[in-house]
C-alpha positions as a Markdown table, in Angstrom:
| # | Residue | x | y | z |
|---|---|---|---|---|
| 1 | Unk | 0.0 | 0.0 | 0.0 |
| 2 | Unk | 3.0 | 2.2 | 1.1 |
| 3 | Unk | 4.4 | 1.5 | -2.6 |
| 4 | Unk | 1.1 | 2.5 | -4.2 |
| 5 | Unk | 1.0 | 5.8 | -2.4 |
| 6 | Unk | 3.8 | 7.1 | -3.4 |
| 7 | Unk | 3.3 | 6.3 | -6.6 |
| 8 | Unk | 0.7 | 8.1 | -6.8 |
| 9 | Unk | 2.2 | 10.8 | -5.4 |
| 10 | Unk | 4.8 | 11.0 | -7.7 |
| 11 | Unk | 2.7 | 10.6 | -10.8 |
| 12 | Unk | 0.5 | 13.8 | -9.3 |
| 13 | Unk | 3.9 | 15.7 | -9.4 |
| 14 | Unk | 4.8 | 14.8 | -12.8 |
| 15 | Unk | 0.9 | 15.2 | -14.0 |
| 16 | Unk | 0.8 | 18.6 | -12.6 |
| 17 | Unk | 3.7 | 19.8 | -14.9 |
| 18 | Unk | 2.2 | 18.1 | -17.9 |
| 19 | Unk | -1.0 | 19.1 | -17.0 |
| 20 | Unk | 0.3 | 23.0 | -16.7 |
| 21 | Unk | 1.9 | 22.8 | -19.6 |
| 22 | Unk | -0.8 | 21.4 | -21.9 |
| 23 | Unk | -3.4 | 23.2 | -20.3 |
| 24 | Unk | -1.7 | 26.4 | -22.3 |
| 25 | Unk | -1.0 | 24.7 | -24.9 |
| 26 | Unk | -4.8 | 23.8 | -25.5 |
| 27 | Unk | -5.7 | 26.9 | -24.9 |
| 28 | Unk | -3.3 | 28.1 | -27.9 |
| 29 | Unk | -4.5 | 25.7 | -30.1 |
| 30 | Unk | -8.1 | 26.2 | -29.4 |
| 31 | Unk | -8.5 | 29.9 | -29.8 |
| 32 | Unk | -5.8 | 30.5 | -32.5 |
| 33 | Unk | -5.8 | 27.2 | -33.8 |
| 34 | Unk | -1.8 | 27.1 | -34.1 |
| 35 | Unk | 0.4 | 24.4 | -32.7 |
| 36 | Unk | 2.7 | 26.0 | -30.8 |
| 37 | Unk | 6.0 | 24.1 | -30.4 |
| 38 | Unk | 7.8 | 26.8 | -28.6 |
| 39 | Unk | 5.7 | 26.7 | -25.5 |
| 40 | Unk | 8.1 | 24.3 | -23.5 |
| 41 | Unk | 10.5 | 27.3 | -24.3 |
| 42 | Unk | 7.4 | 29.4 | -22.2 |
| 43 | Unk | 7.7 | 26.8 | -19.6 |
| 44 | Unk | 12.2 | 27.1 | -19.1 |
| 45 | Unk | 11.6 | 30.7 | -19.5 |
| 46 | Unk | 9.9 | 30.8 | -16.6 |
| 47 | Unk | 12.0 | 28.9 | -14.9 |
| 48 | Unk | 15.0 | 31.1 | -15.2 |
| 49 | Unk | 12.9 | 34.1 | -14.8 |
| 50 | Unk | 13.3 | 32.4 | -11.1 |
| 51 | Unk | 17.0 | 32.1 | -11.6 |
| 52 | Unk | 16.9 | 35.7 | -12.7 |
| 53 | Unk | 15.1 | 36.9 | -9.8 |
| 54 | Unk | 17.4 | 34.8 | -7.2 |
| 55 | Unk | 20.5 | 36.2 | -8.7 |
| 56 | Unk | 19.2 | 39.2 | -8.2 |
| 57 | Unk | 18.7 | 39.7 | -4.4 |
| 58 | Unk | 22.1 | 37.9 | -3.7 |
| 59 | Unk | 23.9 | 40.9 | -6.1 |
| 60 | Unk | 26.6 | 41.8 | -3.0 |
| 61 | Unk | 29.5 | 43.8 | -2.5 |
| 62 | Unk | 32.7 | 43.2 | -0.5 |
| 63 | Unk | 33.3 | 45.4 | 2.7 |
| 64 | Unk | 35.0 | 45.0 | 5.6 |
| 65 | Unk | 33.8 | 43.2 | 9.1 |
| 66 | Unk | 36.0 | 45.1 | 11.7 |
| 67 | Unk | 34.2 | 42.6 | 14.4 |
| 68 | Unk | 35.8 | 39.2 | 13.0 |
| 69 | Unk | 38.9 | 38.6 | 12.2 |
| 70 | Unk | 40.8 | 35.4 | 10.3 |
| 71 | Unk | 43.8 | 32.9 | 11.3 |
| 72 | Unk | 45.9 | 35.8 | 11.0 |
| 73 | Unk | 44.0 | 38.5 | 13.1 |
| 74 | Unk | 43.5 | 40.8 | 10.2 |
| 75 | Unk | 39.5 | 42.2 | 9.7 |
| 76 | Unk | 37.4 | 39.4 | 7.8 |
| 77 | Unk | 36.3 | 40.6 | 4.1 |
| 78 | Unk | 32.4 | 39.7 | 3.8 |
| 79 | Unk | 30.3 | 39.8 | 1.0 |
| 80 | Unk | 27.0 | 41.7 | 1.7 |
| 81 | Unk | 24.2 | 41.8 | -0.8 |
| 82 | Unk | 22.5 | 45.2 | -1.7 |
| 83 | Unk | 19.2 | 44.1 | -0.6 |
| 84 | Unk | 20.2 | 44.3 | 2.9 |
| 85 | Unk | 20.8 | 47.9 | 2.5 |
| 86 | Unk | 17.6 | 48.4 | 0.6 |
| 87 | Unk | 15.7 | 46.7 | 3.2 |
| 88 | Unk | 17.2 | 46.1 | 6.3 |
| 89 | Unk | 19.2 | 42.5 | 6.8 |
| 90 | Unk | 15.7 | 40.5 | 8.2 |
| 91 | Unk | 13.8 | 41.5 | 5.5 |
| 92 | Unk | 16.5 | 41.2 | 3.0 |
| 93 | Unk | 17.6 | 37.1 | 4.2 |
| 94 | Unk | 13.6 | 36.7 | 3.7 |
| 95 | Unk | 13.3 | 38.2 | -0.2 |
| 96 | Unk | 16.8 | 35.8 | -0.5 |
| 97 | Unk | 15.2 | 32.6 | 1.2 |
| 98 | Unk | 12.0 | 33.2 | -1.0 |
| 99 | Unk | 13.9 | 34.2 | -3.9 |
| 100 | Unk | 11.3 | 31.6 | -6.0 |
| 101 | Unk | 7.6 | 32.4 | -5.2 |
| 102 | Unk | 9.1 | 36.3 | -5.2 |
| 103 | Unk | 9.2 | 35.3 | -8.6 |
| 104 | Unk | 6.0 | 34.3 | -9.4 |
| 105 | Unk | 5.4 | 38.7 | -9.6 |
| 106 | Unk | 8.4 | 39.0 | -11.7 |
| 107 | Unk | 7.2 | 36.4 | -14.1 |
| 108 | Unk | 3.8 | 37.1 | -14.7 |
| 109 | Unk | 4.0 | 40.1 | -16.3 |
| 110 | Unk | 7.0 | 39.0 | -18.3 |
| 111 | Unk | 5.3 | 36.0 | -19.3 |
| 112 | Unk | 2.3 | 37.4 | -21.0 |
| 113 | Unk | 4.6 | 40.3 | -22.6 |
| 114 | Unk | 7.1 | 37.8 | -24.2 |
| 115 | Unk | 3.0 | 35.8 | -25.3 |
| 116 | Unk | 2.4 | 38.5 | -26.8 |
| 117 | Unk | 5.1 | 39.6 | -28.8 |
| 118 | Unk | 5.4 | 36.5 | -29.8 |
| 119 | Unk | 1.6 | 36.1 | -31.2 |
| 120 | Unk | 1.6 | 39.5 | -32.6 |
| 121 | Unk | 5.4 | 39.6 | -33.9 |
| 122 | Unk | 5.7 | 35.8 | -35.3 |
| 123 | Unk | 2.3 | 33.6 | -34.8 |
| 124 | Unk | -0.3 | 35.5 | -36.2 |
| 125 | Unk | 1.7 | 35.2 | -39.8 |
| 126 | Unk | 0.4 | 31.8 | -39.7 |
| 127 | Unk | -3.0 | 31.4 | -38.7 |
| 128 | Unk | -3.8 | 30.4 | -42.4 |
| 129 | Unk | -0.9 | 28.2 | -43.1 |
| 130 | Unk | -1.5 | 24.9 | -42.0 |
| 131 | Unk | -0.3 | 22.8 | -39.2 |
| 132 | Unk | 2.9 | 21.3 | -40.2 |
| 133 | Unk | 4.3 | 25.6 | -41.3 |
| 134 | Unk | 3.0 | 26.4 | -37.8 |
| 135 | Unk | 5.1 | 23.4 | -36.3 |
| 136 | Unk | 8.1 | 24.3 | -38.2 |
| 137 | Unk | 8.8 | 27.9 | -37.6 |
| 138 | Unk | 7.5 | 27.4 | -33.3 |
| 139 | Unk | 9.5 | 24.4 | -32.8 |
| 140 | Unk | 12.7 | 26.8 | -34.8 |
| 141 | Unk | 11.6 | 29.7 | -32.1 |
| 142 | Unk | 11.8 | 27.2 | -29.6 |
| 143 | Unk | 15.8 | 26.6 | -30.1 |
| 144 | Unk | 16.6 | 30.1 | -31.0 |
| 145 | Unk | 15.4 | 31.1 | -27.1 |
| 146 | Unk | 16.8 | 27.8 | -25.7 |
| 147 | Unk | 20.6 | 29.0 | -27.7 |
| 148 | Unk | 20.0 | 32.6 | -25.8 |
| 149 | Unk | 19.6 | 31.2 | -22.6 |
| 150 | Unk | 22.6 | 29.2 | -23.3 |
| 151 | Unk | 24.4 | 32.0 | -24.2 |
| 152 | Unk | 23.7 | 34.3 | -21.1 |
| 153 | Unk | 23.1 | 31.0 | -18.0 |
| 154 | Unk | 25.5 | 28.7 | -19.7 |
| 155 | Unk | 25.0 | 25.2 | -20.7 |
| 156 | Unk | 25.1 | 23.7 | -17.0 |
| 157 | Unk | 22.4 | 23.2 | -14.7 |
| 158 | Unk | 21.5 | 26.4 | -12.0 |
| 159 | Unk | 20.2 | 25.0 | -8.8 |
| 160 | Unk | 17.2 | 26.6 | -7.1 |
| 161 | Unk | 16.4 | 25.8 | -3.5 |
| 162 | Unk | 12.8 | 26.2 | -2.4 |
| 163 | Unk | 12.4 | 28.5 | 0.8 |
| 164 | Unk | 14.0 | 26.9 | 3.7 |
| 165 | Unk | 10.5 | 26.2 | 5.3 |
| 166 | Unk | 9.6 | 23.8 | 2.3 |
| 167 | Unk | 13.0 | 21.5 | 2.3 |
| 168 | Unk | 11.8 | 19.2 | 4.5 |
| 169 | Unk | 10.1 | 16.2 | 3.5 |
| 170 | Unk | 6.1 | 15.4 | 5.0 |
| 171 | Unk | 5.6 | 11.8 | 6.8 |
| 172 | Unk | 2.7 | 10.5 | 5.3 |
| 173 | Unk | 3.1 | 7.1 | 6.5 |
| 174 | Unk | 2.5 | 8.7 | 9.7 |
| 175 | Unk | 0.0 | 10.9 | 8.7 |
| 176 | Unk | -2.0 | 7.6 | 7.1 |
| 177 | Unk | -1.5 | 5.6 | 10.2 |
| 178 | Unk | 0.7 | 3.5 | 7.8 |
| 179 | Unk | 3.5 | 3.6 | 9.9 |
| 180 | Unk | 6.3 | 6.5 | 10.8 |
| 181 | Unk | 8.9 | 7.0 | 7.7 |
| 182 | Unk | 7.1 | 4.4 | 5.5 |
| 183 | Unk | 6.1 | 6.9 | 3.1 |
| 184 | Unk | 8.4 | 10.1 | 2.9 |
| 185 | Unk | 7.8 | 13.0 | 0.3 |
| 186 | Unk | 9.3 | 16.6 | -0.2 |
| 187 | Unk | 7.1 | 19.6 | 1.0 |
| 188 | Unk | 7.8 | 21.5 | -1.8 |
| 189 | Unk | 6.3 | 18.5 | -4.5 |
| 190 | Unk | 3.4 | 18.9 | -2.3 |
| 191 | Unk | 3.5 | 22.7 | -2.9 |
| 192 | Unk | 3.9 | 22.1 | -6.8 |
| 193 | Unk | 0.7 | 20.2 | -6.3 |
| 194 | Unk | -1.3 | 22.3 | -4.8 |
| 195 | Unk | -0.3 | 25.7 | -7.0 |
| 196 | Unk | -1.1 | 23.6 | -10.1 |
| 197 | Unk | -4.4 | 23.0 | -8.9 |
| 198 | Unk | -4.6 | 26.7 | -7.8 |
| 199 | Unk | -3.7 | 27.6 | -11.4 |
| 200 | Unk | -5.9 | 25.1 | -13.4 |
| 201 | Unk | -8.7 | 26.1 | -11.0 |
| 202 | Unk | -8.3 | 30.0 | -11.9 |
| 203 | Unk | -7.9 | 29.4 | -15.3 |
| 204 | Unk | -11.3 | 27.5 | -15.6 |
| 205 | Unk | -12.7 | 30.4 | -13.0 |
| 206 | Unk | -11.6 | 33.0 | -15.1 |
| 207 | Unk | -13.1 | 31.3 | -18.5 |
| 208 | Unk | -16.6 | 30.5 | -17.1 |
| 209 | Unk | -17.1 | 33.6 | -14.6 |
| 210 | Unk | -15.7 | 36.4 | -16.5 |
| 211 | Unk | -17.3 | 38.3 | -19.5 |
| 212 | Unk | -13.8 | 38.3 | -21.1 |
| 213 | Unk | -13.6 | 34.1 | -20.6 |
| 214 | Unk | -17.4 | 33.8 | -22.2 |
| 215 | Unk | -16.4 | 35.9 | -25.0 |
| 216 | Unk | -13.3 | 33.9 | -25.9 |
| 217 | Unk | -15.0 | 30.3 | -25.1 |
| 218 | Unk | -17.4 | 31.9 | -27.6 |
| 219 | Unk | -15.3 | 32.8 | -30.0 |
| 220 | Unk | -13.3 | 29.3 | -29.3 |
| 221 | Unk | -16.8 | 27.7 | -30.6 |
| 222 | Unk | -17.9 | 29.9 | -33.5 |
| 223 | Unk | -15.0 | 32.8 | -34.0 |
| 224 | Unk | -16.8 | 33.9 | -37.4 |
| 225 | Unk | -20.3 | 34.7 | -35.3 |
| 226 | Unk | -18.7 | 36.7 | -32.6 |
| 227 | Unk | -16.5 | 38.7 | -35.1 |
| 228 | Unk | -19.9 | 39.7 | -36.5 |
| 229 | Unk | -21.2 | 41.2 | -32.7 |
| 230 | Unk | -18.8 | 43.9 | -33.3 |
| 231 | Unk | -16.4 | 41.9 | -31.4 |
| 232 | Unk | -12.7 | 41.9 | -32.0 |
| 233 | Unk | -11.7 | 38.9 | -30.5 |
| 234 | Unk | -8.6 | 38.8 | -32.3 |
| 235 | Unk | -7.3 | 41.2 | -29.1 |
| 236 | Unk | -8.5 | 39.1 | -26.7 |
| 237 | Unk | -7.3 | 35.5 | -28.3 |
| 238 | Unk | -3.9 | 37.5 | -28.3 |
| 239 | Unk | -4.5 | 38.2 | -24.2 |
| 240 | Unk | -5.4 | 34.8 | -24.2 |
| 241 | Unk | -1.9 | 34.0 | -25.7 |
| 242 | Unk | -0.1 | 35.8 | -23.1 |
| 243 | Unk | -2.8 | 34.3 | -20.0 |
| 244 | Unk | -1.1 | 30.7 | -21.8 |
| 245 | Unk | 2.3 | 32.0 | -21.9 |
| 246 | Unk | 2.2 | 32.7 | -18.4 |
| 247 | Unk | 0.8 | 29.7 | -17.0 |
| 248 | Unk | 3.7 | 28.0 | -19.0 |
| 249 | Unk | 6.0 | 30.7 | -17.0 |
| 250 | Unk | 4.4 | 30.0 | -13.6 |
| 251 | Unk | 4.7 | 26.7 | -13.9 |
| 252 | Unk | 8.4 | 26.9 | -15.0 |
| 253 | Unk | 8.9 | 28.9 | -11.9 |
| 254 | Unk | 7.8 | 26.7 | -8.9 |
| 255 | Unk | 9.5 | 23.6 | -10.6 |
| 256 | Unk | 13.1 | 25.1 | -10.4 |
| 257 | Unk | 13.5 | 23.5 | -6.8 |
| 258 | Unk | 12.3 | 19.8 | -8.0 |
| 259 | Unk | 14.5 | 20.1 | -11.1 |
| 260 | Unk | 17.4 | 22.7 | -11.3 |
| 261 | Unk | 17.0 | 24.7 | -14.2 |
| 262 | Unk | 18.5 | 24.2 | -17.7 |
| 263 | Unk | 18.2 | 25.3 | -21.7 |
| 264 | Unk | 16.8 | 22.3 | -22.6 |
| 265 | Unk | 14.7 | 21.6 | -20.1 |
| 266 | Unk | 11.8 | 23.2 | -22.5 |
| 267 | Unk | 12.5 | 20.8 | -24.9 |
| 268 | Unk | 12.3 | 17.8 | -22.3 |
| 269 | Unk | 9.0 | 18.4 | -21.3 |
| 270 | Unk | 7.8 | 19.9 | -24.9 |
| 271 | Unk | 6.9 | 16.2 | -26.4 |
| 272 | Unk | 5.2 | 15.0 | -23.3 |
| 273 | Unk | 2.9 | 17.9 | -23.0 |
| 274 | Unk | 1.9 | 17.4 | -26.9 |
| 275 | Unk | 1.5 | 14.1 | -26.0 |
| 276 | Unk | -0.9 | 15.0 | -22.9 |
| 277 | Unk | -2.6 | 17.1 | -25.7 |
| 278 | Unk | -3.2 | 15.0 | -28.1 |
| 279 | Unk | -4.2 | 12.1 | -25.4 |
| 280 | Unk | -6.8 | 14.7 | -23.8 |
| 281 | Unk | -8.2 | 16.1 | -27.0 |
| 282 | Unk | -6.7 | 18.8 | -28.8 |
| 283 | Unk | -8.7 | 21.9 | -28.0 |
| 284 | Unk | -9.8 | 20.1 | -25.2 |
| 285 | Unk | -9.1 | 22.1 | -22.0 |
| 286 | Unk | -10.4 | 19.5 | -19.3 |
| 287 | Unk | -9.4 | 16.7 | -21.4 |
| 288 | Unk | -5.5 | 17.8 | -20.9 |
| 289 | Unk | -5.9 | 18.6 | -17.4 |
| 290 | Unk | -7.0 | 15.2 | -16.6 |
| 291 | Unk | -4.6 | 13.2 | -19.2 |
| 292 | Unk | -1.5 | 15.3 | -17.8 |
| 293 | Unk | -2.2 | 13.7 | -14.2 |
| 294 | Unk | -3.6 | 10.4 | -16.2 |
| 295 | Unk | -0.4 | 9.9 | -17.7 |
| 296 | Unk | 2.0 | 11.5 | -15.1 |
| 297 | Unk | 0.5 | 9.0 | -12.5 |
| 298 | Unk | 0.9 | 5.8 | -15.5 |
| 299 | Unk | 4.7 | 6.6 | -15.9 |
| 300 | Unk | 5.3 | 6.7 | -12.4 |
| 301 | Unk | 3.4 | 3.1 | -12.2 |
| 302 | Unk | 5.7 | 2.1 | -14.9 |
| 303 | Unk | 8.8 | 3.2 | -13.0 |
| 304 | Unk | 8.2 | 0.8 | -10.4 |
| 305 | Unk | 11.5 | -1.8 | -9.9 |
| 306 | Unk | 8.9 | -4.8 | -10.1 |
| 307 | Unk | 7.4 | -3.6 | -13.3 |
| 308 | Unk | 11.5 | -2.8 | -15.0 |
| 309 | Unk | 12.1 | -5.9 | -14.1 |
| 310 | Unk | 9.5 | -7.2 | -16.0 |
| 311 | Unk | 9.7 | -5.2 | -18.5 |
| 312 | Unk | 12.8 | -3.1 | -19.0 |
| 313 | Unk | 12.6 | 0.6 | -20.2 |
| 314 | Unk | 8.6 | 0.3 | -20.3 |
| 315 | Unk | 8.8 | 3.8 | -18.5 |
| 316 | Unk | 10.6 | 5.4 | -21.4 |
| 317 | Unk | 7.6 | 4.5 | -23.6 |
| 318 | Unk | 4.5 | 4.1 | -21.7 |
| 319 | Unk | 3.2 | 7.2 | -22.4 |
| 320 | Unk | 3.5 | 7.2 | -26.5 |
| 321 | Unk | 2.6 | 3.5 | -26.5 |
| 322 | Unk | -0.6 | 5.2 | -24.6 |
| 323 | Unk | -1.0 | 7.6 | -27.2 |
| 324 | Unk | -0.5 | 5.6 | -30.2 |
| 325 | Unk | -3.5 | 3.4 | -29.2 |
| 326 | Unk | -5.9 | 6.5 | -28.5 |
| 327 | Unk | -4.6 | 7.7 | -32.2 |
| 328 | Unk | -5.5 | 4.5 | -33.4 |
| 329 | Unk | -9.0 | 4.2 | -31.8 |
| 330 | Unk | -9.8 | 7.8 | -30.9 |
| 331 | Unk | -8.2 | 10.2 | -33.0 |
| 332 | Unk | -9.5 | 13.2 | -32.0 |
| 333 | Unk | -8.7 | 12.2 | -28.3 |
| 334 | Unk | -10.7 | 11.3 | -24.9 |
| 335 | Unk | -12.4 | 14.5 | -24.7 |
| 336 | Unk | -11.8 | 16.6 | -28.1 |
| 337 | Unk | -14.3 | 17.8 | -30.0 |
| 338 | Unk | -15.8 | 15.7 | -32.8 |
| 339 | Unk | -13.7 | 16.3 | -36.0 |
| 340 | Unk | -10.4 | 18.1 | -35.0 |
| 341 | Unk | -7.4 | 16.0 | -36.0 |
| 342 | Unk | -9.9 | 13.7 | -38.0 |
| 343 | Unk | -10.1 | 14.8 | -41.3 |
């Protein structure tokens, strides 16, 4: 049972990423119809937006601690960073230890500015053009940002830490009246959890409660009609571009702790999320939602030791093997509309 658990839990970690992920991707694809292949670039530039932000607040300057003094008796050279002069030493170690959900204001606003230049400087050139165009110039998009992160944070990894509070790890043997330490798992996994729900849960919110979400679920179903209400959804599918580019960001940022930050880490998670999508429904917004945990909880199944031993590498190809026979039986997906992706 222990085993089973935190499986589970593990494959809710994974699912929330995917799920993030493809949850902006569908929304791309169902108000602009373009696939976007340089959204798991959204998702690492997010995560070094957290990078960014970190580096930031430890910026320091060398002075000179007349109170300590080293082997040799001479005063100790410290490095102090600026914040602590901005804001006091307390409030500056804070900002520093919470360098990462800090980040969460710096990236929003980055997020949907970079979604929006990018729809209204590259993407809308190819609304008419069809699929495989649209795939070509996002996914070349994709590794032009993924060479200028490499250019400016280098090619090695940049680790992260969550705020000290979060770096334990939750007993949930305990918790479970399984048993103390049966069943040990990060707080800050947890924490992913939870804002992805938080995130997914807004995003619905904010499409079925707002007038601005009816419009574009409107327009999502019959953008010709609404046009002719004297509507110009074209601005708010571009907003809607951004809202997708920053949930891509967001979710970049609050995974830097679980995995420390890299170029290509985009391109990692890229083909899975498509995957998600295309297992969902494309244009499906539920349907990825609920394959990205689906298939996040399946792979970590299939990266139990008693299932490799059985079947060696079956965790490298579960989830495609998973796709291929929804492609095969469902094309348009669990929960996609009738006749995308069938023609």
């Amino acid at each position: 049972m222990d085993a089973i658990i935190l499986q589970i839990l593990n494959g809710l970690d994974k699912g929330s990423a995917y799920a993030l992920i493809a949850l902006g991707l569908t929304l791309i694809f169902g108000t602009l119809g373009v696939v976007n292949f340089a959204h798991g670039a959204l998702f690492m530039i997010g995560a070094f937006c957290a990078v960014t932000v970190s580096r930031i607040l430890t910026l320091s300057y060398t002075t000179v601690d007349e109170t300590r003094t080293d082997f040799l008796g001479n005063p100790m050279e410290i490095e102090v960073p600026y914040i602590h002069n901005l804001v006091g030493q307390s409030a500056g170690d804070f900002m520093i230890d919470w360098a990462v959900p800090i980040s969460i204001l710096f990236a929003i606003p980055v997020m949907i500015a970079i979604g929006v230049i990018m729809e209204r400087g590259l993407i809308k050139h190819f609304y008419k053009r069809p699929h495989a165009d649209q795939i070509l110039v996002t996914f070349g998009l994709a590794i032009v940002l993924q060479e200028i992160i490499k250019f400016y944070y280098g090619a090695n990894p940049i680790p992260t830490p969550a705020p000290s509070a979060f770096r334990g790890s939750f007993d949930f043997g305990a918790f479970l009246g399984l048993g103390a330490n049966s069943i040990i798992y990060p707080y800050w996994r947890l924490v992913y959890f939870a804002f992805s729900l938080v995130i997914i849960g807004g995003v619905f919110a904010f499409l079925r409660y707002t007038t601005f979400g009816m419009v574009v679920r409107a327009g999502m179903a019959d953008r010709e009609t609404v046009g002719l209400l004297g509507i110009n959804i074209d601005r708010k599918f571009t907003i809607m571009f951004g809202i997708a580019a920053a949930v891509a960001g967001l979710a970049g940022v609050m995974y830097t702790p679980i995995n420390s930050p890299n170029y290509h880490m985009g391109m990692d998670f890229l083909v899975l999320s498509f995957v998600v999508v295309v297992v969902g429904g494309m244009g499906s917004l539920v349907g990825a939602v609920l394959a990205g945990f689906l298939l996040g909880i399946l792979e970590s199944f299939a990266s139990m030791a008693a299932v490799l031993e059985t079947l060696p590498g079956i965790n490298q190809i579960v989830i495609y093997l998973v796709a291929i026979i929804i492609l095969l039986t469902r094309p348009r997906g669990l929960m996609g509309r009738k006749g995308v992706m069938e023609e």
